[in-house]
C-alpha positions in Angstrom: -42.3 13.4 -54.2 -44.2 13.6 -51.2 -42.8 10.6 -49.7 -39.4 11.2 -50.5 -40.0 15.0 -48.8 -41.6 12.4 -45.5 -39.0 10.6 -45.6 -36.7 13.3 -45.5 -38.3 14.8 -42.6 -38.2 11.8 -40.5 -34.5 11.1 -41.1 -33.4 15.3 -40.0 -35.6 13.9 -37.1 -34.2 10.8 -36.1 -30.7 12.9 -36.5 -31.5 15.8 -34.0 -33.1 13.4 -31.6 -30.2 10.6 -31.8 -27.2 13.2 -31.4 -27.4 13.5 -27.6 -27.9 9.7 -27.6 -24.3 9.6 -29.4 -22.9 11.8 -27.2 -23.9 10.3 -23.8 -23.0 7.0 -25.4 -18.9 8.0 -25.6 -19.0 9.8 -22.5 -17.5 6.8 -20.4 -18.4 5.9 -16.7 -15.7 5.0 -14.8 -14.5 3.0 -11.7 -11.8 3.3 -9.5 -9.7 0.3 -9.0 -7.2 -0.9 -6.5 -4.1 0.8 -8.4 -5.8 3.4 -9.3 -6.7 2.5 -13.2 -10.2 3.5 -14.4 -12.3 1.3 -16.7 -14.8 2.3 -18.9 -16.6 -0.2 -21.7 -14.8 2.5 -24.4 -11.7 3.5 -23.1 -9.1 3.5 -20.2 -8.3 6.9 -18.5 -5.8 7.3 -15.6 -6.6 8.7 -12.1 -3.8 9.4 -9.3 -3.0 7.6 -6.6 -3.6 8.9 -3.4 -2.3 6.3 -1.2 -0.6 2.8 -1.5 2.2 0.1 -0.4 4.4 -0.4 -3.0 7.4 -3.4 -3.1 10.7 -4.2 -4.8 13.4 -6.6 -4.9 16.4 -5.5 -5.9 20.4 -4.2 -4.5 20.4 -1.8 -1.5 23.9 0.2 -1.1 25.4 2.6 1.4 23.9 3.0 5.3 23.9 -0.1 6.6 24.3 -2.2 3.4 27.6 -0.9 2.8 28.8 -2.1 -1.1 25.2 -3.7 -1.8 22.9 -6.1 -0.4 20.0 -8.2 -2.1 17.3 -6.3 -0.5 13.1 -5.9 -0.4 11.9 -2.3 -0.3 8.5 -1.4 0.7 7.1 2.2 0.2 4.1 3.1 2.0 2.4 6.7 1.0 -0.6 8.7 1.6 -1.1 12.2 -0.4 -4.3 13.1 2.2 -1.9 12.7 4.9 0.9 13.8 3.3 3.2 11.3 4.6 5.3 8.1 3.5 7.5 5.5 5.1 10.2 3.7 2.6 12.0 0.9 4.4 14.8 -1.5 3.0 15.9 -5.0 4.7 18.2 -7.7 3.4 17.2 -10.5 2.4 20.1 -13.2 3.0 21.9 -11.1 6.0 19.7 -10.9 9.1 19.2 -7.9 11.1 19.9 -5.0 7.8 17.3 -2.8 7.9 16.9 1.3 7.1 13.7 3.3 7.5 13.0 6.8 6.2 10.0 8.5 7.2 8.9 11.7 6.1 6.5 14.2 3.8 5.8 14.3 0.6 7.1 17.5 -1.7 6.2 16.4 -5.1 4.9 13.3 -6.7 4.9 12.8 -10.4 3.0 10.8 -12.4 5.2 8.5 -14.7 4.5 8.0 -18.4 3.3 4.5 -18.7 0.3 4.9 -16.4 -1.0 5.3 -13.0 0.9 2.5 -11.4 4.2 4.5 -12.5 5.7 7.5 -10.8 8.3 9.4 -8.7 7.7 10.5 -5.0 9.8 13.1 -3.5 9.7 13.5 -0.1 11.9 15.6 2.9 12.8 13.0 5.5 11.7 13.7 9.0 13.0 10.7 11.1 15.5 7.5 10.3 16.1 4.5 11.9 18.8 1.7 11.2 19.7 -1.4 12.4 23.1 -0.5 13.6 21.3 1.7 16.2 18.7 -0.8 17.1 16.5 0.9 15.2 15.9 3.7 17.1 14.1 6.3 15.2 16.2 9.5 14.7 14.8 13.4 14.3 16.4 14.5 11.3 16.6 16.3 8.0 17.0 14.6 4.3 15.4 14.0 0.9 14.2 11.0 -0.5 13.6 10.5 -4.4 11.6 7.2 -5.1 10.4 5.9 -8.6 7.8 3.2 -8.9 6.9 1.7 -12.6 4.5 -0.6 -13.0 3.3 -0.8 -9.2 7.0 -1.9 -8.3 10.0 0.3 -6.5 12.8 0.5 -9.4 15.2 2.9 -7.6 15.3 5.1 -4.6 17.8 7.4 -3.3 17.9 8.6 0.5 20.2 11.2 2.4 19.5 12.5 5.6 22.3 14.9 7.5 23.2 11.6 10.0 26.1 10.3 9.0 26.2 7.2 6.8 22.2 7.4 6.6 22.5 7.6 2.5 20.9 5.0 0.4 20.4 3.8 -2.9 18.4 1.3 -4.2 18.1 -0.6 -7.7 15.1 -2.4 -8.5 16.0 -6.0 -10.0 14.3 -6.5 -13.6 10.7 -8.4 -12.4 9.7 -9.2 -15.5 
């Protein structure tokens, strides 16, 4: 009886003293990586991306493009900054190129992870290559969605005529 009463006593012990020990041990550390995942030895959690250059292939329409070009898109951002740059450029036709420059209004994370989400942004300035590129005070809105760190679509109007464009990300799978 007596040992059974120590032995008792030392597993309430081992219990009280071992429940922070659990806790700490599910708590996970975590590491920011480049597109902003965070890794832990127990789980994956997502943090937001402040900043990044994002790419696409896929058909620009409208602007200089007129009925749809193959096309790369780059989107650059930065949230501290509050700023992002989303240009477009042919691919087979040289010299078809659009720039939209502006700040961000809202940015929303998308539901498959940190690498997924939709920027929308007020244009500011605009240049095209059938004015040389010449950058262009202005007023528009952007709408850009990235999934899985890739533009899929984009949709730009600023009050210059013909300055609207659309863009469809090609399937990069």
């Amino acid at each position: 009886m007596l040992k059974q009463s120590q032995l008792l006593i030392v597993t309430a012990v081992v219990a009280i003293v071992g429940l922070p020990l659990l806790a700490t041990a599910n708590t996970p550390s975590t590491q920011e990586t480049h597109f902003g995942r965070a890794q832990s030895s127990h789980n994956t959690q997502l943090v937001a991306i402040t900043s990044g250059t994002f790419e696409g292939r896929g058909i620009a329409s409208g602007s200089v493009f007129t009925q749809g070009r193959q096309s790369n898109g780059f989107l650059n951002f930065n949230s501290n900054s509050n700023g992002f740059s989303l240009s477009m450029a042919a691919t087979a036709a040289q010299g078809m190129e659009i720039n939209y420059n502006g700040t961000i209004t809202r940015r929303q994370m998308g539901p498959s992870g940190s690498n997924s989400f939709i920027l929308e942004g007020q244009v500011q300035t605009f240049a095209t290559s059938t004015n040389n590129l010449r950058v262009v005070n202005t007023f528009g809105n952007c709408r850009i969605e990235v999934f899985d760190a890739r533009i899929i679509s984009s949709f730009c109007t600023t009050n210059v005529p013909n300055s609207a464009t659309r863009f469809k990300g090609l399937a990069q799978f």
